[in-house]
C-alpha positions as CSV (number, residue, x, y, z in Angstrom):
1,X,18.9,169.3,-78.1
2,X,21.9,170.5,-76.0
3,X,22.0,169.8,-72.4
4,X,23.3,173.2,-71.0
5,X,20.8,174.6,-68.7
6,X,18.8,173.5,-66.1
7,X,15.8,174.6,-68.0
8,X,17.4,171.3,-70.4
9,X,17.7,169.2,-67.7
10,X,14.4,169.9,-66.4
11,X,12.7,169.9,-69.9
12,X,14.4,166.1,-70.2
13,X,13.1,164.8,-67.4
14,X,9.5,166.1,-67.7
15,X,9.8,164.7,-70.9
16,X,10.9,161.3,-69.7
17,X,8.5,160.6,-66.7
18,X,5.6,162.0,-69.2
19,X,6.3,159.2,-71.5
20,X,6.8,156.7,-68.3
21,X,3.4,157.7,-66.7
22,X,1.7,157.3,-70.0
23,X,3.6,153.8,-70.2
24,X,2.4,153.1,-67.0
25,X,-1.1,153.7,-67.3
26,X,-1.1,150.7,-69.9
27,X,0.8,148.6,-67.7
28,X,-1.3,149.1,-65.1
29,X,-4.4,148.0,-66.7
30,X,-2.6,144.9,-67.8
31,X,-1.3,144.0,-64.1
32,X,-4.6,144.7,-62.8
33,X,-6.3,142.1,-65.2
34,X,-3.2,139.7,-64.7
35,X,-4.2,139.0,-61.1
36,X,-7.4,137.4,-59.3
37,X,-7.4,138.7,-56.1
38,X,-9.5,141.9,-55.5
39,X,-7.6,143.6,-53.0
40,X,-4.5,143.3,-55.7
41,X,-6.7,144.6,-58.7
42,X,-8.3,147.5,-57.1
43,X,-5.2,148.6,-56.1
44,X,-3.8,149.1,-59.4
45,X,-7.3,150.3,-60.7
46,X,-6.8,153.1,-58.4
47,X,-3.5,153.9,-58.9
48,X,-4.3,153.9,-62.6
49,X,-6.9,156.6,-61.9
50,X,-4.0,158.4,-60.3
51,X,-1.4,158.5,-62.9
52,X,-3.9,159.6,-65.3
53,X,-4.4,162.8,-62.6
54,X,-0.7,162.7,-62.7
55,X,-0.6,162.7,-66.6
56,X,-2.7,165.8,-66.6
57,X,-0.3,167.7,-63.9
58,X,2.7,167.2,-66.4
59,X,0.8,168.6,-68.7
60,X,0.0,172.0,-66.7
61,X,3.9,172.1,-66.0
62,X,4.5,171.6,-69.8
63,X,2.0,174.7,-70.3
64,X,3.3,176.9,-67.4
65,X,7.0,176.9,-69.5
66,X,5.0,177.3,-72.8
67,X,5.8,174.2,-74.2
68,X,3.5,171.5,-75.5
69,X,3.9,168.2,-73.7
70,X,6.4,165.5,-75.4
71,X,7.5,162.3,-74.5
72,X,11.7,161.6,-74.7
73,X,11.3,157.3,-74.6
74,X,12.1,156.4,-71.0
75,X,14.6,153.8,-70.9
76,X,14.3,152.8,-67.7
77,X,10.8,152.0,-67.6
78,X,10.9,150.3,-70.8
79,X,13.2,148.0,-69.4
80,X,11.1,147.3,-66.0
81,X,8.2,146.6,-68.5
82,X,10.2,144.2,-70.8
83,X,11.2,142.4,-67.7
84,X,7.5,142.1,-66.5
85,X,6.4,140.9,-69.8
86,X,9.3,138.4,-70.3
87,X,7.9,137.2,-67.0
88,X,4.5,136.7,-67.8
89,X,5.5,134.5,-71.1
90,X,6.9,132.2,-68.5
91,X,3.4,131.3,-67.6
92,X,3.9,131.3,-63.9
93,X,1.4,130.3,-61.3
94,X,-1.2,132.5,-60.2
95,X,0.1,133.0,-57.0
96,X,3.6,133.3,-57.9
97,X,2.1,136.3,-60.8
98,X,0.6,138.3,-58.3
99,X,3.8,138.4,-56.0
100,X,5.6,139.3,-58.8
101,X,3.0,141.8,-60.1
102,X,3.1,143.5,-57.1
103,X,7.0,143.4,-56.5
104,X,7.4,144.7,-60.4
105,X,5.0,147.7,-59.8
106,X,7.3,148.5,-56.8
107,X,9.9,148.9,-58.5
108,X,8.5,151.0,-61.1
109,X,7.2,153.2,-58.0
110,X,10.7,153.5,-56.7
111,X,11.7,154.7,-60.2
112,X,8.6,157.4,-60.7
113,X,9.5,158.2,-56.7
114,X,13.6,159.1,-57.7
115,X,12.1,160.6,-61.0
116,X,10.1,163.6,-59.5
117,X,12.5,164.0,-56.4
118,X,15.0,165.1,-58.9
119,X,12.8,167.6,-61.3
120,X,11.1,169.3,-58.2
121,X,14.7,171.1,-57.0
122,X,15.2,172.3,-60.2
123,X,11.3,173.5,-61.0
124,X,12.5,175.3,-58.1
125,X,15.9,176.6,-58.8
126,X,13.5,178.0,-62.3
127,X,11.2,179.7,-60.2
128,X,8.6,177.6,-60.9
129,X,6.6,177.1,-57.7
130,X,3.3,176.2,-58.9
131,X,5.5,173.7,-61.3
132,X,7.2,172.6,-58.4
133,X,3.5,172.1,-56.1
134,X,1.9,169.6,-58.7
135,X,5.2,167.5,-59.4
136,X,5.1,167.5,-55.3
137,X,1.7,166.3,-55.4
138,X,2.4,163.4,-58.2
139,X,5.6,162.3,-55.9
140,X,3.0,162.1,-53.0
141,X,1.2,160.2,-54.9
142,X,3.6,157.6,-56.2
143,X,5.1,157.0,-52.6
144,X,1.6,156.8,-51.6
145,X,0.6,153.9,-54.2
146,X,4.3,151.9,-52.7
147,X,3.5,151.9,-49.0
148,X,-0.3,150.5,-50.5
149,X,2.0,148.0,-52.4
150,X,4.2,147.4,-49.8
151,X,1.0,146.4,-47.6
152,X,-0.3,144.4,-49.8
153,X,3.3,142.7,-50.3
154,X,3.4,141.9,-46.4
155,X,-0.3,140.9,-46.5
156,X,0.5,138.4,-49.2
157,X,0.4,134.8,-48.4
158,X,3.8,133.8,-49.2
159,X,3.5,130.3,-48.1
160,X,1.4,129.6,-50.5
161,X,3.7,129.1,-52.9
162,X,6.2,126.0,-52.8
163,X,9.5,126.8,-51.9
164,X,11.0,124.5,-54.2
């Protein structure tokens, strides 16, 4: 595929956060059963709910250029999950996985966050408002989901665990 058009560019990264959302709904299940603490687990349960909503808006924008939807493998997620699960072979405390649970699905957040602030100026530079109204609404979403994360982070008990 060349990359000459912004039709390219915005055909790439649709492509790219469609594969990352559907890598993320599998993550998200597996960080929500990694933790014990409710508050932590029914967050990601409900941000799972979300990016299956999300999921199904890429979709929609897939149909509206007549396109069916594809995944291009998205590096940079794959590489924020790696890290997590090289992590969670380390068999770390409880308390130390959920601060890290949560400060890993930040992360990812931030990444989703930068992903659809870049592909709604050029659904929008296309002509494609309604495209450009349900990427708006996923990128809600995701900065949503980090200030819950971001609550939860400050919430946390870091005392708990030993400094040293």
């Amino acid at each position: 595929m060349s990359m000459d058009t912004i039709q390219d560019l915005f055909e790439h990264g649709l492509e790219d956060i469609y594969h990352a959302e559907h890598q993320l709904l599998d993550a998200l299940e597996e960080l929500e059963n990694n933790t014990d603490r409710e508050e932590i687990a029914q967050a990601f349960a409900e941000h799972r709910e979300e990016t299956q909503d999300q999921i199904d808006r890429l979709e929609d924008v897939f149909d509206m250029f007549g396109e069916p939807p594809e995944k291009e493998e998205c590096e940079g997620i794959e590489g924020l999950l790696e890290e997590y699960e090289e992590f969670t072979s380390m068999d770390p405390a409880q308390d130390v996985m959920d601060y890290h649970s949560m400060a890993a699905a930040e992360k990812t957040e931030h990444y989703e966050i930068a992903a659809y602030g870049n592909l709604i100026p050029l659904a929008d530079q296309l002509g494609m408002d309604e495209a450009a109204d349900l990427l708006e609404e996923n990128l809600r979403e995701e900065q949503g989901a980090l200030d819950e994360l971001k609550e939860l982070t400050e919430e946390f008990e870091i005392d708990a665990i030993p400094a040293e």
